[in-house]
VMD Tcl script that draws the C-alpha trace (Angstrom):
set ca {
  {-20.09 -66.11 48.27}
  {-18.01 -67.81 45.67}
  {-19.65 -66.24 42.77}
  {-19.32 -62.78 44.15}
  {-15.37 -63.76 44.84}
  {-15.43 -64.97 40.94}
  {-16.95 -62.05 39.62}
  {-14.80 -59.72 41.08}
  {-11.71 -62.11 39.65}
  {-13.04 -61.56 35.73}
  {-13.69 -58.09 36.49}
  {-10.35 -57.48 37.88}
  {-8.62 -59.74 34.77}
  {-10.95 -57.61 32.09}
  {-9.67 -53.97 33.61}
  {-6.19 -55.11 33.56}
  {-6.39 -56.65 30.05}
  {-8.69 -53.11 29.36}
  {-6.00 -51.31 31.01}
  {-3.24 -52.79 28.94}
  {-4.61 -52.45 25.49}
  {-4.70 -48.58 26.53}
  {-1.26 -48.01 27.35}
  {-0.31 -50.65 24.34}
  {-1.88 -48.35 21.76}
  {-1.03 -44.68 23.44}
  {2.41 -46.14 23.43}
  {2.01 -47.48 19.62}
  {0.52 -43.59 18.84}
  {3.76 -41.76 20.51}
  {6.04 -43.69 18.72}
  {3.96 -42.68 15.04}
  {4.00 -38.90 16.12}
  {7.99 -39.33 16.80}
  {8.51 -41.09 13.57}
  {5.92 -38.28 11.80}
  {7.94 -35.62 13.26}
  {11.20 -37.10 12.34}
  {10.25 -37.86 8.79}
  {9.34 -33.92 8.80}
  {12.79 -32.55 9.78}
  {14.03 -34.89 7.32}
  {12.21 -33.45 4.85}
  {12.89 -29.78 5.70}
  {16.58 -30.87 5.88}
  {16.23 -32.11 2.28}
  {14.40 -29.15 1.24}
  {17.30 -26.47 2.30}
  {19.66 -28.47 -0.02}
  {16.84 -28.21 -2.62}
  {16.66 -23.80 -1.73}
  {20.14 -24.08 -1.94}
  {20.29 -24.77 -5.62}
  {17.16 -22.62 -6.32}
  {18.38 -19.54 -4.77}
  {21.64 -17.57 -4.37}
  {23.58 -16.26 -1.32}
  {21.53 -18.17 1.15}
  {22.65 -17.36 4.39}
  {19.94 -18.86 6.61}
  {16.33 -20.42 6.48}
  {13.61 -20.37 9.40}
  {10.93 -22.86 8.81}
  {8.38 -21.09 10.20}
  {5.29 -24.26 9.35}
  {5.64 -27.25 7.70}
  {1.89 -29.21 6.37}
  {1.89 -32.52 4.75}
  {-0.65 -33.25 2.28}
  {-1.13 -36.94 2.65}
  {-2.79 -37.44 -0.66}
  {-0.38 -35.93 -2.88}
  {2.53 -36.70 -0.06}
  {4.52 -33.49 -0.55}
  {4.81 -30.68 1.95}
  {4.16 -27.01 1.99}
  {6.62 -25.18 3.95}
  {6.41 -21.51 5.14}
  {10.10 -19.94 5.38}
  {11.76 -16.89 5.87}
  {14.94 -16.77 4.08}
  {17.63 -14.90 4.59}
  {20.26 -13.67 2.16}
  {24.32 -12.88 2.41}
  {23.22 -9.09 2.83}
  {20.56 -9.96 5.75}
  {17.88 -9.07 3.28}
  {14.99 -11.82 4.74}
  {11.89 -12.87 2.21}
  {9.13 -14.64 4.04}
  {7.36 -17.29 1.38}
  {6.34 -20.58 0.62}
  {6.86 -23.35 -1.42}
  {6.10 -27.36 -1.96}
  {8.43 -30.11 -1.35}
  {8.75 -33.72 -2.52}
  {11.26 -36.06 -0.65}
  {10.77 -37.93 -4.10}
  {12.25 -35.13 -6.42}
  {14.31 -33.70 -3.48}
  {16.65 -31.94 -5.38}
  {14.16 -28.89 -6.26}
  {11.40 -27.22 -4.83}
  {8.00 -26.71 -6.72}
  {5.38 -24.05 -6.42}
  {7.12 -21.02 -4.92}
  {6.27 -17.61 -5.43}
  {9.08 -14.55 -5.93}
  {8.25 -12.06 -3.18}
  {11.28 -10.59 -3.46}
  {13.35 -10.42 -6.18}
  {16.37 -9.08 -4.36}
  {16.57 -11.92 -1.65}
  {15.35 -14.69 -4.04}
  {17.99 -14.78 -6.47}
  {18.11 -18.00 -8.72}
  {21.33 -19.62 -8.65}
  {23.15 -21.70 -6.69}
  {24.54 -21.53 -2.95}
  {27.45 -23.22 -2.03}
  {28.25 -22.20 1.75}
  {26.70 -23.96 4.51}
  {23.55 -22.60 5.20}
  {22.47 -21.90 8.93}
  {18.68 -23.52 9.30}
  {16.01 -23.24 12.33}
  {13.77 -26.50 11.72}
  {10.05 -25.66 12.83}
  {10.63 -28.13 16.19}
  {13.32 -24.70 17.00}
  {16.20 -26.89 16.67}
  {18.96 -25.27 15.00}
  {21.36 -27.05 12.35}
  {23.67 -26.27 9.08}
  {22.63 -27.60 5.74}
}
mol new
graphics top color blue
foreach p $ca { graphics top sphere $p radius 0.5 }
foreach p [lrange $ca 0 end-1] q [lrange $ca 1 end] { graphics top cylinder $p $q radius 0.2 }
display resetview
């Protein structure tokens, strides 16, 4: 009788220590998504000031998907960009946080909504979580 009441004692103590490691890493894994995703918006943040001295008369920018390519660690971002005239251009282009100031690899859709120059009003921007901000 006392072995049966022992084995159900290390039974119990390996399903709670089981139990425990579970939660410990799903807990450890929401916490890397949240700092993933927050690391993203950063980067999309960055990348509107980056738009904003590639192109001219940038009214707003709706990032539509945002990829990050862990072995090169830029993004690709999908966008549709609107102009002063609400002209919108739907494109892509990649993104460094390490050479944030301009973007690389974009193609000209539209050469009357992506206008090189510089914008210098605040620019209204829809993150790809939907949040909405100004750059």
């Amino acid at each position: 009788m006392k072995k049966k009441v022992k084995v159900f004692i290390v039974i119990g103590v390996v399903l709670i220590i089981a139990i425990s490691g579970k939660v410990y890493i799903d807990l450890q894994n929401e916490k890397h998504e949240v700092r993933v995703e927050e690391q993203k918006i950063e980067a999309e943040r960055l990348s509107v000031i980056a738009l904003k001295n590639t192109f001219a008369d940038i009214q707003s920018v709706e990032f539509e998907k945002t990829a990050y390519n862990t072995m090169t660690g830029s993004y690709r971002m999908f966008v549709k960009m609107t102009n002063q005239k609400n002209e919108s251009v739907n494109f892509s282009f990649s993104f460094s946080k390490e050479s944030h100031s301009e973007t690389g690899g974009y193609v000209v859709v539209d050469e009357e909504v992506q206008v090189e120059g510089v914008t210098t009003n605040t620019v209204k921007v829809i993150f790809s979580n939907k949040v909405e901000g100004e750059v």
